[in-house]
DODREN-867000 format. One record per residue: y, z, x of N, C-alpha, C, O in turn; residue number from 1. Coordinates in pm, whole numbers, plus 50000, padded with zeros to 5 digits. Example, Ala and Ser with C-alpha at 12.3 -4.5 7.8 and 13.67 -1.06 7.14 Angstrom:
# DODREN-867000
+-------+-------+-------+-------+-------+-------+-------+-------+-------+-------+-------+-------+-----+
:   n.v :   n.w :   n.u :  ca.v :  ca.w :  ca.u :   c.v :   c.w :   c.u :   o.v :   o.w :   o.u : num :
+-------+-------+-------+-------+-------+-------+-------+-------+-------+-------+-------+-------+-----+
: 49431 : 50780 : 51319 : 49550 : 50780 : 51230 : 49670 : 50780 : 51320 : 49668 : 50846 : 51424 :   1 :
: 49775 : 50708 : 51285 : 49894 : 50714 : 51367 : 50003 : 50787 : 51290 : 50114 : 50804 : 51341 :   2 :
+-------+-------+-------+-------+-------+-------+-------+-------+-------+-------+-------+-------+-----+
This chain:
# DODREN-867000
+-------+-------+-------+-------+-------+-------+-------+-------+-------+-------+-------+-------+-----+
:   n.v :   n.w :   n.u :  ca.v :  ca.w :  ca.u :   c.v :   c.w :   c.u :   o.v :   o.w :   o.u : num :
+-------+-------+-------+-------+-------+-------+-------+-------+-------+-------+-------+-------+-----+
: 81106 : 94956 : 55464 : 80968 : 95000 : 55462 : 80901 : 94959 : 55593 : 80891 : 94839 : 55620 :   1 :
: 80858 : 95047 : 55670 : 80769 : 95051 : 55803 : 80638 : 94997 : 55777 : 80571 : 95050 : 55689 :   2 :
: 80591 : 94896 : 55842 : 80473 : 94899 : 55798 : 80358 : 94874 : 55940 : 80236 : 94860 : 55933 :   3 :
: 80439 : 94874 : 56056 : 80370 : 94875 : 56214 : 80239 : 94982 : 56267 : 80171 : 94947 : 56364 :   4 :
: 80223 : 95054 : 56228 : 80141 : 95176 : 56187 : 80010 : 95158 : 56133 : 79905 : 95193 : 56188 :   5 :
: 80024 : 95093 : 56008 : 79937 : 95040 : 55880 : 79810 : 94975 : 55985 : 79847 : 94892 : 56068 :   6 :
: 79713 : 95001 : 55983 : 79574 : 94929 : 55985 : 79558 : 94822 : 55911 : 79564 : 94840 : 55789 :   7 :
: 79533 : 94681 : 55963 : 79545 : 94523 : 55846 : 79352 : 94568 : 55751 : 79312 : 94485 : 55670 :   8 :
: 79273 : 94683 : 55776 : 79190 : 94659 : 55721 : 79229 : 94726 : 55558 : 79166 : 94702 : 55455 :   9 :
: 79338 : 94807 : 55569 : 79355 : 94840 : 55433 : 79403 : 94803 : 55322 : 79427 : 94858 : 55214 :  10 :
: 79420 : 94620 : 55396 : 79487 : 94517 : 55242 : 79419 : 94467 : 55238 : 79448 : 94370 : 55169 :  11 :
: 79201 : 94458 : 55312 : 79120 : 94358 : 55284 : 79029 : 94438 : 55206 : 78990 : 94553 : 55225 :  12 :
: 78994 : 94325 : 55080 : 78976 : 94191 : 55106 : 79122 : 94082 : 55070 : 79105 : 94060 : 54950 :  13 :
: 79166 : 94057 : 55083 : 79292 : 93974 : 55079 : 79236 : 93844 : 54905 : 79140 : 93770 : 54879 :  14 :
: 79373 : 93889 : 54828 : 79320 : 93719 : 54717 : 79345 : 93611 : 54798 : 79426 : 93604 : 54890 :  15 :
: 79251 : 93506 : 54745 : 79251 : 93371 : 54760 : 79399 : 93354 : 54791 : 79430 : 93310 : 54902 :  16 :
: 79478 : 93379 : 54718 : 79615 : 93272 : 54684 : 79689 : 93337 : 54835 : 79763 : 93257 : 54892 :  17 :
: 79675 : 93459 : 54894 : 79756 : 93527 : 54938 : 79691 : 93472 : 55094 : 79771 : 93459 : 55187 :  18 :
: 79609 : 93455 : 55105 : 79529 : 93403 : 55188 : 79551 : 93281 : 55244 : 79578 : 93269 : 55364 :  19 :
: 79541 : 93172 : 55155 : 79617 : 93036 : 55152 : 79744 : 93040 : 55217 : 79774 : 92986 : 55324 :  20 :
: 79832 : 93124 : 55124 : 80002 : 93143 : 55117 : 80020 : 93162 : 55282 : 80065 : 93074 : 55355 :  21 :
: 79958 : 93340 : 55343 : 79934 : 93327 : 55497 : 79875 : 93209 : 55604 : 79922 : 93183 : 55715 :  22 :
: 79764 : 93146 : 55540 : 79753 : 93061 : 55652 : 79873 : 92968 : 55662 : 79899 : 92930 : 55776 :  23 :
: 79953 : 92924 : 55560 : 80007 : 92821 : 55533 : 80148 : 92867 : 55639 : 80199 : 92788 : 55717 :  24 :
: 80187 : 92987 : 55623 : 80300 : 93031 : 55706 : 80268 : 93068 : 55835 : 80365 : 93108 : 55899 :  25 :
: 80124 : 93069 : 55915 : 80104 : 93049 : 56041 : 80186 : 92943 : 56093 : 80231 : 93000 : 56193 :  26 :
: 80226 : 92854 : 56093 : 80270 : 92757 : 56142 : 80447 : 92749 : 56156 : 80517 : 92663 : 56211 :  27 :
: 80489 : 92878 : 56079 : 80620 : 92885 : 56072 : 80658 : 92898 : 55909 : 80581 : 92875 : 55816 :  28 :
: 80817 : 92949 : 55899 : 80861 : 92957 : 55770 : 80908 : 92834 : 55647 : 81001 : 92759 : 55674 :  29 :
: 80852 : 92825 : 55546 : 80842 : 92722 : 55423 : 80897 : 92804 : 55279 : 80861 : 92917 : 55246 :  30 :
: 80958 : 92748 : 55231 : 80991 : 92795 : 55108 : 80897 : 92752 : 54981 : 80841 : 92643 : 54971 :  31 :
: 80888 : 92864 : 54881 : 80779 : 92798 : 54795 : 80707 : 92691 : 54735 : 80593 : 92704 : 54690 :  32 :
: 80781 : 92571 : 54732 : 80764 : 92439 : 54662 : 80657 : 92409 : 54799 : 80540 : 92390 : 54769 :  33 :
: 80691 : 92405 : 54940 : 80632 : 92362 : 55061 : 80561 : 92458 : 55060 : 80563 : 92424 : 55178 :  34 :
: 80488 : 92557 : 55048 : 80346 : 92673 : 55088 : 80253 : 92609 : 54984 : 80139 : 92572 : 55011 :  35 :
: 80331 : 92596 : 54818 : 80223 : 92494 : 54673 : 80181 : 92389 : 54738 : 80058 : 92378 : 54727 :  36 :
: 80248 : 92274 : 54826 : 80220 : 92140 : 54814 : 80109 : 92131 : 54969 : 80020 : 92054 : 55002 :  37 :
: 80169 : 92248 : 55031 : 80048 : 92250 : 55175 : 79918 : 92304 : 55118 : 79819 : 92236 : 55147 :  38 :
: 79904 : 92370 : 55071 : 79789 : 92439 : 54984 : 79687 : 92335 : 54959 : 79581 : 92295 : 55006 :  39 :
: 79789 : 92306 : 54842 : 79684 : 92165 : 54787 : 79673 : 92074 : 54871 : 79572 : 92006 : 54851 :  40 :
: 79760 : 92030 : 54996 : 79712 : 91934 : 55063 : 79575 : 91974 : 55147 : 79468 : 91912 : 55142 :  41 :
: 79603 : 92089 : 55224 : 79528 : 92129 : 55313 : 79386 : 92134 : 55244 : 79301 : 92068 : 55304 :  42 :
: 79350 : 92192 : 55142 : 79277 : 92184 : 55030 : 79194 : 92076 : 55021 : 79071 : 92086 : 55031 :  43 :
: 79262 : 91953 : 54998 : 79211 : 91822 : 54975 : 79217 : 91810 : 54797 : 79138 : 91744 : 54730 :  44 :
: 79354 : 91909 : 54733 : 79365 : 91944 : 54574 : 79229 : 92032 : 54554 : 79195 : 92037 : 54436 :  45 :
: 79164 : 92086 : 54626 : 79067 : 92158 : 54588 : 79120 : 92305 : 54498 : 79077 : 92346 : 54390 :  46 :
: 79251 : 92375 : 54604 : 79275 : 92516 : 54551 : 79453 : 92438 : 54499 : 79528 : 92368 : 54565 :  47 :
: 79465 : 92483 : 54376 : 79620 : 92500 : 54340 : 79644 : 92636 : 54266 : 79597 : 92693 : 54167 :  48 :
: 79770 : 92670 : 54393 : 79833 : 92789 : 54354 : 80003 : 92737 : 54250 : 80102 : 92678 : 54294 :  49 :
: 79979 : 92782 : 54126 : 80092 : 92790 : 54046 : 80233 : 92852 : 54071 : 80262 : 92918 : 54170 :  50 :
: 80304 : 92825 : 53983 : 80459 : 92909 : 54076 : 80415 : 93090 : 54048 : 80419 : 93175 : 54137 :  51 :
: 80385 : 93108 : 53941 : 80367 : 93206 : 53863 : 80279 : 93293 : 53994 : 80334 : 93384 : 54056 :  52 :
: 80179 : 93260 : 54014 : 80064 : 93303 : 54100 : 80165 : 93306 : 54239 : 80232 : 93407 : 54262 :  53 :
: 80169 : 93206 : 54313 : 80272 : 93235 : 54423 : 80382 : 93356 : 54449 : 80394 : 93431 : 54545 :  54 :
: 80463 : 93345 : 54316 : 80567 : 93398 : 54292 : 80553 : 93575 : 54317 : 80611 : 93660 : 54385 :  55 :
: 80425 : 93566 : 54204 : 80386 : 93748 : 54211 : 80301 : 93798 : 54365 : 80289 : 93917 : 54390 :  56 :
: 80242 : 93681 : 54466 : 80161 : 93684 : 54576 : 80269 : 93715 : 54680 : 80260 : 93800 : 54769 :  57 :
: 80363 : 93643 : 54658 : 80512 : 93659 : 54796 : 80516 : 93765 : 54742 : 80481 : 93849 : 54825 :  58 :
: 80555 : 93841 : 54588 : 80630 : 93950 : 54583 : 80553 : 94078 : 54658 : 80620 : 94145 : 54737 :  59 :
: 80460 : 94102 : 54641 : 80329 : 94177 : 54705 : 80372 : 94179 : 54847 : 80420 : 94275 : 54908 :  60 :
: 80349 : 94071 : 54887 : 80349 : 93961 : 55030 : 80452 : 94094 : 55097 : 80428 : 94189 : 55171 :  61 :
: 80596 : 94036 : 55017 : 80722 : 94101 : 55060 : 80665 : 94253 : 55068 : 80658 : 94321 : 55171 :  62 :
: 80636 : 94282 : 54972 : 80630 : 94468 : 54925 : 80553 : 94552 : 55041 : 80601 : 94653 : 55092 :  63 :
: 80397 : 94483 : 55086 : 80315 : 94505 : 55201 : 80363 : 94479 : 55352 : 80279 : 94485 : 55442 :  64 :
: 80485 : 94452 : 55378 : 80554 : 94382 : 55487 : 80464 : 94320 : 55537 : 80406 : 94375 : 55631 :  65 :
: 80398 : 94128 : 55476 : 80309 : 94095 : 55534 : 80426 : 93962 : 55558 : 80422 : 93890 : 55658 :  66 :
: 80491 : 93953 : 55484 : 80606 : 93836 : 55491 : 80745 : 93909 : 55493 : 80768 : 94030 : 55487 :  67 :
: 80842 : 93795 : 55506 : 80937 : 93879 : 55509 : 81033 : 93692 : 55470 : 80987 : 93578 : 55479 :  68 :
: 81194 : 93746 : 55424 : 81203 : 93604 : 55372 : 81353 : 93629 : 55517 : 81411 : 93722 : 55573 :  69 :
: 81353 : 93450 : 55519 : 81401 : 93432 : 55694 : 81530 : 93375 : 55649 : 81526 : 93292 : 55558 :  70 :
: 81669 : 93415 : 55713 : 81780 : 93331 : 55743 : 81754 : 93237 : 55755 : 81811 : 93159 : 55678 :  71 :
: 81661 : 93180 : 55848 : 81654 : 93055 : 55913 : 81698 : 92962 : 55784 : 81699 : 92997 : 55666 :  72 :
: 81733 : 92837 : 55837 : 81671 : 92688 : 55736 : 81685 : 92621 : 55790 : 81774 : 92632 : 55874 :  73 :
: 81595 : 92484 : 55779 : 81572 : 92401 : 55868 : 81689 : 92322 : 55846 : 81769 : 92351 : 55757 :  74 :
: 81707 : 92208 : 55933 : 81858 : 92117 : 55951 : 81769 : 91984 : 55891 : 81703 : 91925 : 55977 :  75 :
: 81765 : 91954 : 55812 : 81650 : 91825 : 55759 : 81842 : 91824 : 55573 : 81925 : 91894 : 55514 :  76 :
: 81780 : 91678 : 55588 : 81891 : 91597 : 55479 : 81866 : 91677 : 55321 : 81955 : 91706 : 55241 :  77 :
: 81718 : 91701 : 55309 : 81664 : 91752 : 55181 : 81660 : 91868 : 55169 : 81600 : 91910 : 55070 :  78 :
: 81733 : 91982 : 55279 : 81750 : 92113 : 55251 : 81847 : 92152 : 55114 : 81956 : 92102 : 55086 :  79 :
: 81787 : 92238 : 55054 : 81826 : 92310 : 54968 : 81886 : 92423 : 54943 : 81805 : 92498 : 54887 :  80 :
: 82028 : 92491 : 54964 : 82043 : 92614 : 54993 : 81982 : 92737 : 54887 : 81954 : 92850 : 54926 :  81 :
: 81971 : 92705 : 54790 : 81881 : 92796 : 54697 : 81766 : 92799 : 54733 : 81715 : 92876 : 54651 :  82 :
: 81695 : 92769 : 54795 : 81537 : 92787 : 54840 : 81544 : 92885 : 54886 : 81635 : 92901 : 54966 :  83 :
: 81448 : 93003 : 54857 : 81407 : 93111 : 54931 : 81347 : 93049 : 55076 : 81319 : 92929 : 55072 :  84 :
: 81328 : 93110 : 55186 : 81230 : 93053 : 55304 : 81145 : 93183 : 55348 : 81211 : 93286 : 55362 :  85 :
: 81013 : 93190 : 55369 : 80953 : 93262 : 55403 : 80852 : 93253 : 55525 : 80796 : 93146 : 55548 :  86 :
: 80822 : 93398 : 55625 : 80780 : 93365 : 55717 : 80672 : 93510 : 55745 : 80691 : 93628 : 55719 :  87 :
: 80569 : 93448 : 55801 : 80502 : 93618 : 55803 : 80549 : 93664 : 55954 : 80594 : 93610 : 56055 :  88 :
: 80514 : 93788 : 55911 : 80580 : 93901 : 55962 : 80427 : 93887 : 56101 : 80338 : 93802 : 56109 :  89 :
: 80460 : 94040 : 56211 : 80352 : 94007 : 56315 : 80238 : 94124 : 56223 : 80134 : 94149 : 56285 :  90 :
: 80253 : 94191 : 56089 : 80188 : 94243 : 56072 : 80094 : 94170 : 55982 : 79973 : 94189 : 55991 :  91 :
: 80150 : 94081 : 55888 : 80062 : 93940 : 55826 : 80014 : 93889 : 55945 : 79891 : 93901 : 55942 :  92 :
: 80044 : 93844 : 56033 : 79911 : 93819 : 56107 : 79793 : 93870 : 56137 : 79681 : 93826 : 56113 :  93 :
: 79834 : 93984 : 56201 : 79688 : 94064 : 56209 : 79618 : 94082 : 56033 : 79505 : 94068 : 55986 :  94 :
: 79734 : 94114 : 55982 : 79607 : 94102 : 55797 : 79528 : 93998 : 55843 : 79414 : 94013 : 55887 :  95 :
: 79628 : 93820 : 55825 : 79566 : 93748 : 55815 : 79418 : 93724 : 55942 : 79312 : 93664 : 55929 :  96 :
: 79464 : 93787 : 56035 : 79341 : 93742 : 56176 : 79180 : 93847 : 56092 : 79060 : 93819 : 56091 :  97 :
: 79236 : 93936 : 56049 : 79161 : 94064 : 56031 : 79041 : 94014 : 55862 : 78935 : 94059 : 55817 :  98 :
: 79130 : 93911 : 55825 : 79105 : 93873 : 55642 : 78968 : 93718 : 55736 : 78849 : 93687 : 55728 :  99 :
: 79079 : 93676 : 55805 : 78908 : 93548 : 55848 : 78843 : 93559 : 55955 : 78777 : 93461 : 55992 : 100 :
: 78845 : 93712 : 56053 : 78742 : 93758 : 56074 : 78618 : 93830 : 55971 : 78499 : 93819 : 56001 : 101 :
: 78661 : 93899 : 55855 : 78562 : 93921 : 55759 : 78501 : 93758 : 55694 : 78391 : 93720 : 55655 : 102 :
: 78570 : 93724 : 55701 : 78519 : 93579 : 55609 : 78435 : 93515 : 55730 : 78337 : 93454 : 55689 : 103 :
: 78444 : 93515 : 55821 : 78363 : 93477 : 55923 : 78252 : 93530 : 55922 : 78154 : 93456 : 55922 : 104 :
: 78229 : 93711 : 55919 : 78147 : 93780 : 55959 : 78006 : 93739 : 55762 : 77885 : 93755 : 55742 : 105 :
: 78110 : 93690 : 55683 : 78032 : 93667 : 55529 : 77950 : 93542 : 55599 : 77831 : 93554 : 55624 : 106 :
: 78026 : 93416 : 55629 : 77970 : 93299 : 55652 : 77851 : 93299 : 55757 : 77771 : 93208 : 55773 : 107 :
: 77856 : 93449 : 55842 : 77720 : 93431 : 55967 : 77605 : 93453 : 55864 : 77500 : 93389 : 55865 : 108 :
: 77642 : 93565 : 55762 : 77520 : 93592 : 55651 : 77512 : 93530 : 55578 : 77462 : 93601 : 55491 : 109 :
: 77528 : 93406 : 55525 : 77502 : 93299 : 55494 : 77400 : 93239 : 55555 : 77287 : 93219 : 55512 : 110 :
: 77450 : 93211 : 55662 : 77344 : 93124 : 55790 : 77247 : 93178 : 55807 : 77158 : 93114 : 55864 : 111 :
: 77224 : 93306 : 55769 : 77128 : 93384 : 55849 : 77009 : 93405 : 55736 : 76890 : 93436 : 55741 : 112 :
: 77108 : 93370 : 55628 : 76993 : 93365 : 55504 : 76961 : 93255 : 55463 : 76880 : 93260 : 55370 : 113 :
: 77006 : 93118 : 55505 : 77006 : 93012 : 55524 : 77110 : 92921 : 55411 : 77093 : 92801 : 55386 : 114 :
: 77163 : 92962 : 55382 : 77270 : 92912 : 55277 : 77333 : 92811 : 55295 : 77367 : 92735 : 55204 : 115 :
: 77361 : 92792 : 55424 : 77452 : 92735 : 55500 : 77382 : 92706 : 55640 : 77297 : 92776 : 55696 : 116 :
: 77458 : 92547 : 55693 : 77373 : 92554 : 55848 : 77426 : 92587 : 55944 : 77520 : 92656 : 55904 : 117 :
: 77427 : 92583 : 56050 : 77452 : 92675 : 56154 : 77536 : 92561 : 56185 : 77496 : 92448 : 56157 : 118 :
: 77700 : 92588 : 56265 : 77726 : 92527 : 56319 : 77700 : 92485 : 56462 : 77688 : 92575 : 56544 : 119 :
: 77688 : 92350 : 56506 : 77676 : 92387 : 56678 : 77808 : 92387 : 56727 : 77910 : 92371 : 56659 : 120 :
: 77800 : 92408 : 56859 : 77917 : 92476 : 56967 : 77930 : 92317 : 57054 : 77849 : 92253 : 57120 : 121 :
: 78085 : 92292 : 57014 : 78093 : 92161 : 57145 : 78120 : 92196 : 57274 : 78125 : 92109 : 57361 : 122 :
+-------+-------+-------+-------+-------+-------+-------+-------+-------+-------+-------+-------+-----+
């Protein structure tokens, strides 16, 4: 399935979980147990994504060519060869760049209605 073509505005607004799942694979490819436990870390336990929820979010993930699952595996003592590993694709990026530029463009109207304070610029 081609998906280079595709405009990233036609998978937004992006769910929460799928959102998370992408930022979490900016940084490179993690297999599911590691995308759950960065979540919640990154989070501060604020957002937990379930296997269930994950599970059906990669499958999507996969289906939209926003991920794609990687040969790679890392050389670490606690590798697991049954672990799936997953990594986004260059077209999940632009989703993802395209998903927190809208979330950006929500948070200025916030500010502007005063909801929220303005950040300053260092």
């Amino acid at each position: 399935m081609r998906h280079s073509k595709r405009d990233a505005a036609e998978l937004l607004p992006l769910t929460p979980a799928i959102f998370h799942i992408l930022l979490t694979l900016c940084d490179g490819g993690k297999h599911g147990y590691a995308i759950m436990r960065e979540v919640e870390s990154r989070s501060a336990g604020g957002v937990r994504i379930g296997p269930g929820t994950l599970y059906r979010s990669i499958q999507k993930m996969l289906d939209d060519g926003l991920v794609k699952e990687t040969v790679e595996r890392p050389n670490t003592e606690n590798h697991d060869e049954r672990r799936r590993y997953y990594e986004m694709t260059d077209f999940g990026r632009a989703v993802a760049a395209a998903e927190a530029q809208r979330l950006a463009e929500i948070v200025r109207e916030a500010q502007a209605k005063k909801l929220l304070p303005r950040l300053r610029s260092t």
